[in-house]
KELO-385294 format. One record per residue: z, x negated, y of N, C-alpha, C in turn. Coordinates in steps of 0.1 Angstrom, whole numbers, plus 5000, padded with zeros to 4 digits. Each point is the difference from the previous one (the first is absolute). Layout:
BEGIN
ZXYZXYZXY;...
END
This chain:
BEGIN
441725940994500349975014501150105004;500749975008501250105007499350115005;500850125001500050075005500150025019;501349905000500149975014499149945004;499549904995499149885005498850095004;499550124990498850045002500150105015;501050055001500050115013500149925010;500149894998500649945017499149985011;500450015011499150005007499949875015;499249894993501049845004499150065016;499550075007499349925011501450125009;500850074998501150065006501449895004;500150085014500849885005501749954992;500150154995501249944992500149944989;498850004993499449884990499749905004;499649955011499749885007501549935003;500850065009501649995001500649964988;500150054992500649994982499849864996;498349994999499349874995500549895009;500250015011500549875011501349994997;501050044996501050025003500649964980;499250024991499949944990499449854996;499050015005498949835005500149975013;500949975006499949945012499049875006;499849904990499149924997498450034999;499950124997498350035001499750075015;501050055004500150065015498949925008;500249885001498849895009498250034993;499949974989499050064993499850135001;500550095000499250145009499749995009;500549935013500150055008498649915003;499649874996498849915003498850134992;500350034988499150104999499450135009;501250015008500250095009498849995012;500449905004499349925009498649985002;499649944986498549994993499450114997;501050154998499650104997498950075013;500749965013500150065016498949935001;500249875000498649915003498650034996;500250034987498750004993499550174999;500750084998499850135004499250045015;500449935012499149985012498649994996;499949864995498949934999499050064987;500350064991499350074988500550174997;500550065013499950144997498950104993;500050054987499650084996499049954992;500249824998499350014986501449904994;500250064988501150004994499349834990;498950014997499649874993500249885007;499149985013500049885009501949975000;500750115003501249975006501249934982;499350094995500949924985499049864998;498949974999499749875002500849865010;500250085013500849955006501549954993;500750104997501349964994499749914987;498450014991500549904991499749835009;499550035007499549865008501649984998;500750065015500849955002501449964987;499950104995501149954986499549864993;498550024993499649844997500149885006;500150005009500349945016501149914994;501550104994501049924996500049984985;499150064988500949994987498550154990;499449954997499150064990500850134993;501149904994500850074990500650145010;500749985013500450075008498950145007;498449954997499250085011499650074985;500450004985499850094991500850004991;500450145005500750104992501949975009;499949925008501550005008501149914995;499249874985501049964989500749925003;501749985003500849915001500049914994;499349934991499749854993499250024994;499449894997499049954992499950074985;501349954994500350074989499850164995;500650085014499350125001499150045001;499349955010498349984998499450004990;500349914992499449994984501050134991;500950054998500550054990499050165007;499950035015499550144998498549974997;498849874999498950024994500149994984;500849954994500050024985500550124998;500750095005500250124997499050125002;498949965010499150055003498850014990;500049864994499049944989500850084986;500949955001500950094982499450115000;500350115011499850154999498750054995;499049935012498850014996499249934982;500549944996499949914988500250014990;501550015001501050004987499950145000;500450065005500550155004498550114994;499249955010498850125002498749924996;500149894992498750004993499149915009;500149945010498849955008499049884990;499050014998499249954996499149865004;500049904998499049895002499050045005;499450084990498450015004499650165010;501350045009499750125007500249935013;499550055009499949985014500950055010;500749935006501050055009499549995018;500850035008500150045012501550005008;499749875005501750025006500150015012;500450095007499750075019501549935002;499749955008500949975009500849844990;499249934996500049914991501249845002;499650015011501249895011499649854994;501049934999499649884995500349944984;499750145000500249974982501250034993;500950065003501449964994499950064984;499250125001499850034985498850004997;499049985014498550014995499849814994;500949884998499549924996500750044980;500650074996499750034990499350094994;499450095005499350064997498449925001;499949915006499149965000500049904983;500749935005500049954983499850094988;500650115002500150044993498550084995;499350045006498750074999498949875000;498950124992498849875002499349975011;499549885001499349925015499150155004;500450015013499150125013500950134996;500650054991500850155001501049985009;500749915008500850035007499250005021;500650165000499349995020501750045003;499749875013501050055009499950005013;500450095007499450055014501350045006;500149945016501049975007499650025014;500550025009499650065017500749875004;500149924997501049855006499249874995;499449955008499249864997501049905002;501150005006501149924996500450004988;500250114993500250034991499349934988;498750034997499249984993499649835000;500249935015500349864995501149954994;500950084999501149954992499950024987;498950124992499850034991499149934993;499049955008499249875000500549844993;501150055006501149844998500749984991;500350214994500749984988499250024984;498749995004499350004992499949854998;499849935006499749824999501449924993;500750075004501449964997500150024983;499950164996499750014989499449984994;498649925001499049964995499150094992;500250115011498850154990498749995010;499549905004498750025004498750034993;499949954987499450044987499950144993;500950085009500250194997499250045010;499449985012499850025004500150155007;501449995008500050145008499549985014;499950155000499150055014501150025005;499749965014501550015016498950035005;500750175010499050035008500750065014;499849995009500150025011499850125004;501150115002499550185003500350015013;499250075008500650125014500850134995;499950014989500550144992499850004989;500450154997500050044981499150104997;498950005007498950084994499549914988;499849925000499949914985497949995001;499650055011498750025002498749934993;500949864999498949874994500349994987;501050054992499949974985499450154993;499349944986499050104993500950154997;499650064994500150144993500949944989;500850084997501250004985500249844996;499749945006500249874992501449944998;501350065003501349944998500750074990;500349934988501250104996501050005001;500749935013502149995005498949965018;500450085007500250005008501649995006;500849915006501449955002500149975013;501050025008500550045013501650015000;500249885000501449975003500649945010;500850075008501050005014498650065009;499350054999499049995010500450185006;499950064996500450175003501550005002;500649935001501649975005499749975018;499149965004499449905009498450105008;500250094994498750105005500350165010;499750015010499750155002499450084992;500150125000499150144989498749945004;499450015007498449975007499349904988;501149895002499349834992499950074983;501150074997500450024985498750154999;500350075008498750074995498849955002;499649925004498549935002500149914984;500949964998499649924986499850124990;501250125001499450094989498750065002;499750005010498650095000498849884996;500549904997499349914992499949924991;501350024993500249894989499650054987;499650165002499650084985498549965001;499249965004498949954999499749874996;500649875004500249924991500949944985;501150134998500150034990499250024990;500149894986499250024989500550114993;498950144993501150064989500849994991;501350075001501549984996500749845005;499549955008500149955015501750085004;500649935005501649995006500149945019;500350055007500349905011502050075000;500549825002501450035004500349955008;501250055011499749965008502150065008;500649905003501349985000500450115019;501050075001500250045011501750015003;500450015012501450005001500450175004;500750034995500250164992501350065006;499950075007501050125006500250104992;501250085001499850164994500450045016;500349945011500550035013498850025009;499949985014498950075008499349854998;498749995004499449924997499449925015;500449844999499949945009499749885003;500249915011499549874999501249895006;499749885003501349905002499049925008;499750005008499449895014498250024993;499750074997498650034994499649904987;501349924997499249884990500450064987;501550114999500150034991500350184995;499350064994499550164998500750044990;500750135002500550064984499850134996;499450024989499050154995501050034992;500050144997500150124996498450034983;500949934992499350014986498850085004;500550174996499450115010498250005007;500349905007499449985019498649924987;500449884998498949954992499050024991;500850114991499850094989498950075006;499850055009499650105005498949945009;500449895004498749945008498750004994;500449944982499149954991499150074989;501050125002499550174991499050075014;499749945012499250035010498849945000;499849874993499149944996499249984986;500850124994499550044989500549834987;501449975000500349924993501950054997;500149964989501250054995501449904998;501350035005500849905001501750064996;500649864995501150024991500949895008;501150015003501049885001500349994984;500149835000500049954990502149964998;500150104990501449954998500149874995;499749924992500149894993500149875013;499250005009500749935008501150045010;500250134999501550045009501449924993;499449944986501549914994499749915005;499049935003499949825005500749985015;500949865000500549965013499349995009;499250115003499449985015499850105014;500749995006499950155008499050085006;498649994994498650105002500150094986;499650105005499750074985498150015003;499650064989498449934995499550144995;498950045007499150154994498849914994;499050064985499149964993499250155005;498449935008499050115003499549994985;499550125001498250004992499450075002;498549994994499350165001500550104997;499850125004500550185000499550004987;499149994996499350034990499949974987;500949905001499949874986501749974995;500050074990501749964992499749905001;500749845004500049875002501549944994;500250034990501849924999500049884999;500749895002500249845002499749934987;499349945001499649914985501750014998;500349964984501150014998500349804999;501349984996500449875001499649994986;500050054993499049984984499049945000;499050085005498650005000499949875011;500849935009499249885007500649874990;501150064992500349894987498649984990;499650154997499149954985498749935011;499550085013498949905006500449865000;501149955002500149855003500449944986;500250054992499749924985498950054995;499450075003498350004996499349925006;500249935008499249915013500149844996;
END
C-alpha cells in the first residue's frame, strides 16, 4: 500500500476539495451521505450500532451489492469474496471439518463459499442488519446450500455472549472494523479470545493510517496498526498485520489475533493439500 495513501487524512477539508475537484461526479453522493449522516446521527446519537444498522437499511434500500463492502458491480462484488475465500483456503489452510465464524457476514459474498466449502453446521454468520441477513437468506436459496446448513444470527453486538467456549477455529471479520468506533472493536476483542478454539486464529480486515487517526461521516474509520495492536495485547491476545495480504488488490490491510500464550502459525497451503487428498 502507498505510503501517501496511508498518511492521508480524507475527513480534512483540503482532502475533501482535492477529491471533488478530481471526481466531480461522486460530489452528489457525498453530499446525500452527508445528509443521511445529520439525519440519522439526531435520531441514534451514541449508539453507534442502531445508527450503522440504519445506513445498511438504507444502502440495501438501493443495491445489496452497494450496502456491502461499497462494490461498483456485481463483478466486483464477487471477485473481492473469492479473494477473501483464496486467502483463507488456498493460502492458510482452512479446513472442511473446522468451524468458522464470520462477524459481520453480510449477504454472503464470501460467506456463500465458504459455506460450500466446509461441512454442513461449521459455518456461523452473525450480522447487526436483518436486511441484510434476508438477503443472505436469499443467497443461500439461490445457491442452493440449504443442505450445509448455516447458522444466520441476528446480534445487538460483539460480545459473542450466546456462542460456547473455544469452539471456532477462523474467526473472520471483513470490512466490519473499517466501519467500527474503538468502543465496538474493543468489545469484540474482549471477547472473541473465548470463543476461540486453541491455536484458533480470528482475522479480521481494517482501513490503516500511518497519519492521525479518524473518521469520514462515522460510516467509515482509519486505525493506526499500533492503536489495534495494543487494544488486543490488553486483552491478553497477540496480533500481527498480515503482510501477505498487503500484496492482494484490495485497499484494507488485515491483523491475525491469537492467544498470548499459544505459538499458532497458519496451517500451511501443504498441509490443507495432503488433508484434501486424504479425504
Amino acid at each position: 500500500m502507498e505510503p501517501q495513501k496511508l498518511s492521508r487524512n480524507r475527513r480534512s477539508v483540503l482532502h475533501l476539495a482535492r477529491y471533488a475537484v478530481r471526481h466531480p461526479r461522486r460530489v452528489p453522493c457525498h453530499l446525500r451521505r452527508l445528509a443521511r449522516d445529520s439525519r440519522l446521527r439526531a435520531r441514534y446519537w451514541g449508539d453507534h450500532v442502531a445508527y450503522y444498522r440504519a445506513v445498511m437499511a438504507s444502502d440495501a434500500s438501493r443495491s445489496v451489492e452497494a450496502a456491502v463492502g461499497g462494490a461498483p458491480s456485481k463483478q466486483s462484488w464477487e471477485r473481492i469474496g473469492r479473494m477473501q475465500f483464496s486467502y483463507l483456503v488456498d493460502e492458510h489452510g482452512l479446513r472442511p471439518d473446522q468451524r468458522m465464524l464470520d462477524i459481520g457476514c453480510g449477504a454472503l459474498r464470501a460467506g456463500r463459499l465458504f459455506i460450500r466449502h466446509l461441512d454442513p453446521g461449521n459455518y456461523y454468520g452473525i450480522d447487526i442488519s436483518p436486511d441484510i441477513l434476508l438477503a443472505a437468506q436469499r443467497t443461500l436459496v439461490r445457491e442452493g446450500l440449504q443442505d450445509k446448513l448455516p447458522h444466520l444470527t441476528l446480534v445487538r453486538d460483539l460480545a459473542l455472549d450466546f456462542l460456547p467456549d473455544a469452539s471456532f477455529d477462523v474467526v473472520h471479520a471483513h470490512s466490519v472494523f473499517s466501519h467500527s468506533p474503538q468502543p465496538v472493536i474493543e468489545e469484540c476483542l474482549a471477547h472473541v479470545g473465548r470463543v476461540l478454539s486453541p491455536g484458533g486464529f480470528f482475522d479480521f480486515t481494517f482501513d490503516r493510517t500511518t497519519g492521525r487517526e479518524h473518521h469520514v461521516l462515522r460510516e467509515d474509520f482509519y486505525y493506526r496498526t499500533e492503536t489495534l495492536v495494543a487494544l488486543a495485547e490488553k486483552h491478553g491476545l497477540r496480533a500481527r498485520l498480515m503482510d501477505d495480504w498487503e500484496k492482494l488488490p484490495h485497499g484494507q490491510s488485515k491483523i491475525r489475533i491469537t492467544h498470548a500464550d499459544l505459538q499458532t502459525p497458519a496451517p500451511s497451503h501443504a498441509s490443507a493439500v495432503a488433508h484434501q487428498a486424504g479425504s
